[in-house]
C-alpha positions as CSV (number, residue, x, y, z in Angstrom):
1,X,260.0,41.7,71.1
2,X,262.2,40.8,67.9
3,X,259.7,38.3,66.5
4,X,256.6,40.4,67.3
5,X,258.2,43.4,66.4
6,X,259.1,41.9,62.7
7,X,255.5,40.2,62.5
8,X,253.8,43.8,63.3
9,X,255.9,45.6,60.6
10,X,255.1,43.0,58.3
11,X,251.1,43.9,58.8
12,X,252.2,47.7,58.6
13,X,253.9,47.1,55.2
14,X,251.1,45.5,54.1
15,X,248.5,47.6,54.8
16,X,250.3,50.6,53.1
17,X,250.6,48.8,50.3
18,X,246.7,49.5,50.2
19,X,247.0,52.9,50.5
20,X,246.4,54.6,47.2
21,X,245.9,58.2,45.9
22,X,244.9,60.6,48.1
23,X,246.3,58.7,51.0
24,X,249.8,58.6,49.4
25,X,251.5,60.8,52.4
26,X,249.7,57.5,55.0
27,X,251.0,55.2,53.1
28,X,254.7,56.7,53.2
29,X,253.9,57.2,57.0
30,X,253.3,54.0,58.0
31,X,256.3,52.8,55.3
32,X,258.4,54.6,57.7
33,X,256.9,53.1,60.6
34,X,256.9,49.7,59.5
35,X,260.7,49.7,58.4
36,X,261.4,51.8,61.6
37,X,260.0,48.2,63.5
38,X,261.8,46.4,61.6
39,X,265.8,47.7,62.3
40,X,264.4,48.3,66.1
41,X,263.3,44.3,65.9
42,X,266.9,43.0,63.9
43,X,268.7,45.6,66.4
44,X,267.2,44.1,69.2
45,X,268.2,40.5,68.1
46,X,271.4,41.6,67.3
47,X,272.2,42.7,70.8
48,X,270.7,39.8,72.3
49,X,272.9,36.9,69.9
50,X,276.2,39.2,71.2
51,X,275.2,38.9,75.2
52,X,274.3,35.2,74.8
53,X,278.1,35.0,73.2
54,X,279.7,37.5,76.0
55,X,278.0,34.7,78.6
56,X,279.8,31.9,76.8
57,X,283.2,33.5,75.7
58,X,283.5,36.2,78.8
59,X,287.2,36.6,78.6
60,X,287.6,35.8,74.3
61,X,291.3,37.5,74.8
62,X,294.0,38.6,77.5
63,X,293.1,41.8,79.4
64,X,295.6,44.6,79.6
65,X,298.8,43.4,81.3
66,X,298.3,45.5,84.4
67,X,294.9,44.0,86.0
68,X,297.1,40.6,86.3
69,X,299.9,42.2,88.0
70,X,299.6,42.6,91.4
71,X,301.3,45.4,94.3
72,X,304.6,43.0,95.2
73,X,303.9,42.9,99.1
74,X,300.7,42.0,98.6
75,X,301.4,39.3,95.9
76,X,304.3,37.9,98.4
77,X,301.9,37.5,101.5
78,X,298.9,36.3,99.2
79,X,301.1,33.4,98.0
80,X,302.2,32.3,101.4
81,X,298.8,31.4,102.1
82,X,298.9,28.6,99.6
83,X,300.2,26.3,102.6
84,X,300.3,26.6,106.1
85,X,302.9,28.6,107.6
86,X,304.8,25.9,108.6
87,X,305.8,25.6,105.0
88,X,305.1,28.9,103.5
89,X,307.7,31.1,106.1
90,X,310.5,29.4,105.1
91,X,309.3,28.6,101.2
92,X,311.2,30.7,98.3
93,X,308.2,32.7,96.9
94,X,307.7,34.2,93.1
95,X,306.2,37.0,92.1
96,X,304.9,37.8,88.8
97,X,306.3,41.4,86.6
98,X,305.9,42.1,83.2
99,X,308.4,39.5,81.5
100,X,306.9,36.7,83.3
101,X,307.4,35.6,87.4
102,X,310.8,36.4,89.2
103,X,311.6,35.5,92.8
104,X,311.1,37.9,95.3
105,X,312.1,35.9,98.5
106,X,314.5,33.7,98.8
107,X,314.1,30.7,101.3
108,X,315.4,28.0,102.6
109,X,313.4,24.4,102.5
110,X,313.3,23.9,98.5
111,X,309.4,24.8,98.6
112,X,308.2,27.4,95.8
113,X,305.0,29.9,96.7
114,X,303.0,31.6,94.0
115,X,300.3,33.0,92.6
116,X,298.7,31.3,89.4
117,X,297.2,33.2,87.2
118,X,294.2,31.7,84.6
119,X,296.2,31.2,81.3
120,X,297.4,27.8,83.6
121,X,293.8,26.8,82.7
122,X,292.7,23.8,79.9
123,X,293.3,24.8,76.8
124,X,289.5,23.7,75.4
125,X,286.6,24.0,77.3
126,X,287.9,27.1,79.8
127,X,285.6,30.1,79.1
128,X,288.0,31.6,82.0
129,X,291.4,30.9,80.5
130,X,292.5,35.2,79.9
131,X,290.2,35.7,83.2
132,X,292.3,39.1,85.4
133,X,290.6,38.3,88.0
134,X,291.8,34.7,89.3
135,X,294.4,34.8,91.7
136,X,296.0,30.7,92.5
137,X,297.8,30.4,95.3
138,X,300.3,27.5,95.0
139,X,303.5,26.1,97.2
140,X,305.2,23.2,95.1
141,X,307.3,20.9,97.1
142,X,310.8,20.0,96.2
143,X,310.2,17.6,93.4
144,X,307.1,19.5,91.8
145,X,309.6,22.8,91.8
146,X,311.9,21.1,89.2
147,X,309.4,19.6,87.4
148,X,305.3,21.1,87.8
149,X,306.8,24.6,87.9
150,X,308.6,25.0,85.3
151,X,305.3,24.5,82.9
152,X,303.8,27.3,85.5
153,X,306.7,29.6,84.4
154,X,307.2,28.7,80.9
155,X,303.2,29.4,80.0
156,X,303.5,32.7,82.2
157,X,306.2,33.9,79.8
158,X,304.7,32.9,76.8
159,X,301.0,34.6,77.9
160,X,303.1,38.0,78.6
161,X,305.1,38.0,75.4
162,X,301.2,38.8,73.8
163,X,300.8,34.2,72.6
164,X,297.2,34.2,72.2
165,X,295.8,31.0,73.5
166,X,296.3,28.6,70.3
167,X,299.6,30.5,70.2
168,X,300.8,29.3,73.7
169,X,299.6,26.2,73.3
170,X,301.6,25.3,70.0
171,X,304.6,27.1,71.8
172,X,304.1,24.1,74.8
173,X,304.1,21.5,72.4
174,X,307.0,22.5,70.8
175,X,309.2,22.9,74.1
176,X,307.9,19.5,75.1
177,X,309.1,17.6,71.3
178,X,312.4,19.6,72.2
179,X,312.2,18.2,75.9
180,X,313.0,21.9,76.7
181,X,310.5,20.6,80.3
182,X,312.1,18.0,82.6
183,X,310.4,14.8,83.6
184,X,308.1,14.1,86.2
185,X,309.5,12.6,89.5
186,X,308.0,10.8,92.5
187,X,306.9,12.3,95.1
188,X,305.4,16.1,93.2
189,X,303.0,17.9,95.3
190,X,301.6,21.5,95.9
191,X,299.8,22.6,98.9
192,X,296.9,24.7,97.4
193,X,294.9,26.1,100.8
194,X,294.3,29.4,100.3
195,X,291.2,31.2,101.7
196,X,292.4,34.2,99.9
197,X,292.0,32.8,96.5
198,X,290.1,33.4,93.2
199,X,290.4,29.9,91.3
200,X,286.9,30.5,88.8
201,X,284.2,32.8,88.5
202,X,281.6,29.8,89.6
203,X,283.1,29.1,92.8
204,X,285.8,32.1,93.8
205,X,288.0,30.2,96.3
206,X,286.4,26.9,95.6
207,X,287.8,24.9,98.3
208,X,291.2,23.8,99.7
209,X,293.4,20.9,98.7
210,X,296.5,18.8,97.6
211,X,297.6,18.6,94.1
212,X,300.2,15.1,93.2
213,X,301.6,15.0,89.5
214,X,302.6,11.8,87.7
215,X,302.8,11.1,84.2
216,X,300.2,10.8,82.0
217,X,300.3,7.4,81.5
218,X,299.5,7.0,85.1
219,X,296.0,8.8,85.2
220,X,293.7,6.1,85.8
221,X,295.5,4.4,88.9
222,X,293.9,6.7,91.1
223,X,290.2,6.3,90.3
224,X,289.5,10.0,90.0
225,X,286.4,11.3,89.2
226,X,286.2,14.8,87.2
227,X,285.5,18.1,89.0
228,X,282.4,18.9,90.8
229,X,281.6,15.6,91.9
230,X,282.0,14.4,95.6
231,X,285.4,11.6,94.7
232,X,287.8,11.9,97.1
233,X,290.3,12.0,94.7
234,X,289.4,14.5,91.7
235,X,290.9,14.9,88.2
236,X,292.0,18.2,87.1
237,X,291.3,19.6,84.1
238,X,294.4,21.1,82.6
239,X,297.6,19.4,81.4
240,X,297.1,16.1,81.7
241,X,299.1,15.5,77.5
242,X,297.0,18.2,76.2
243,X,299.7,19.0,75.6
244,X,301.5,18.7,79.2
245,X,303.0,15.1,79.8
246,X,301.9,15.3,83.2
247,X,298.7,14.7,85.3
248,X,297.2,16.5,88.4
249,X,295.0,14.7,91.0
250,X,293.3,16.8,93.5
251,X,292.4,15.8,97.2
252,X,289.6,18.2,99.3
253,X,290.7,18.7,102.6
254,X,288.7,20.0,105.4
255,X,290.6,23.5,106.3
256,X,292.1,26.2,104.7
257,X,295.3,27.6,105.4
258,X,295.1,29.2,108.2
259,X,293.3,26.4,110.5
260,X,289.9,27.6,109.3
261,X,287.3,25.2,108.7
262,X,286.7,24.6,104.5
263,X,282.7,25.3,103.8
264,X,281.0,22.6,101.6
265,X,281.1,24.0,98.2
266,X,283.2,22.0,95.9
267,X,286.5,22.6,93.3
């Protein structure tokens, strides 16, 4: 339409430049016409360069603070699903308010449960990063509570204090030059099993698996593959020195949280 709508007005424009004398009120007629064709055409292509832009840069900024706050009940009991109940029941779980997450239950076997929310994301590449809609359950064991959390917390707080995404990233690397994060240590795991969850607008809930953190400098003693491809062992995306001085390996497992079989579809 854009294209053959400026070719035709080109014709029209041409033609009335023909038009002499007594056909002066045609030729202002089909001037009219013409440059009538030609805003409709540049309109038209107009509109269509801003929806190819929209499709690559859907979320360019973050979305009023209340579509990523959730009712507190339902926040608790969705981040409980993270890991089975074994682990969840007796788990200390976070929820997140307005000045970033606080705990809302306390418990008793050094477990953490929350719910991510998509500013956790890669800083490059990440057309989802101010996304309301994702919803990451997450239950960090022991050692990934003091160390894998605190990152969690830290970019919640700077996302909610109105840090646009270059903004929280130069905010990370300066708490990590002032070692304002602790090391990583052995052992850092999260349970991340939730059928409930919204990870990415490609593949909602994805599928369920184990998260292990080790430094950076370990990242290619696993053999990981990246995401989407059938590995056992998968390398996430985010963190990873960029700027986080940590690394996240993923593991598929077969069921989700709740005993249920996974489906096929990959993280």
């Amino acid at each position: 339409m854009t294209e053959d709508g400026l070719t035709f007005a080109a014709i029209l424009l041409r033609s009335a430049e023909g038009l002499q004398g007594e056909n002066h009120v045609k030729r202002n007629t089909v001037e009219v016409i013409a440059l009538g064709l030609f805003a409709s055409a540049l309109a038209l292509g107009a509109a269509r360069q801003a929806r190819a832009q929209d499709s690559k840069n859907p979320y360019p900024s973050m979305a009023p603070l209340e579509q990523y706050l959730m009712d507190r009940n339902a926040e608790i009991t969705l981040a409980r699903t993270a890991a089975p109940p074994s682990v969840s029941n007796d788990a200390t779980v976070m929820v997140l308010g307005k000045q970033g997450y606080e705990i809302a239950v306390e418990g008793k076997n050094g477990f953490v449960c929350l719910v991510e929310r998509a500013w956790n994301g890669p800083f490059e590449g990440d057309p989802g990063f101010w996304n309301p809609k994702n919803r990451g359950p997450d239950c960090y064991n022991p050692p990934a509570a003091r160390t894998v959390l605190p990152i969690i917390l830290m970019r919640a707080k700077f996302a909610l204090a109105g840090q646009s995404k270059d903004e929280i990233r130069q905010s990370m690397k300066a708490a990590i030059e002032k070692k304002e994060l602790p090391e990583s240590e052995p052992g850092a795991m999260a349970y991340m099993l939730s059928k409930q969850g919204y990870l990415n607008d490609r593949c909602g809930n994805c599928s369920p698996h184990l998260m292990f953190y080790v430094p950076v400098k370990d990242a290619h003693t696993w053999g990981a593959a990246p995401l989407g491809t059938d590995a056992p062992v998968l390398l996430a995306t985010h963190f990873n020195g960029a700027p986080e001085p940590v690394t996240e390996f993923l593991v598929p497992v077969s069921e989700w949280s709740d005993g249920t079989p996974a489906d096929d579809h990959a993280h």
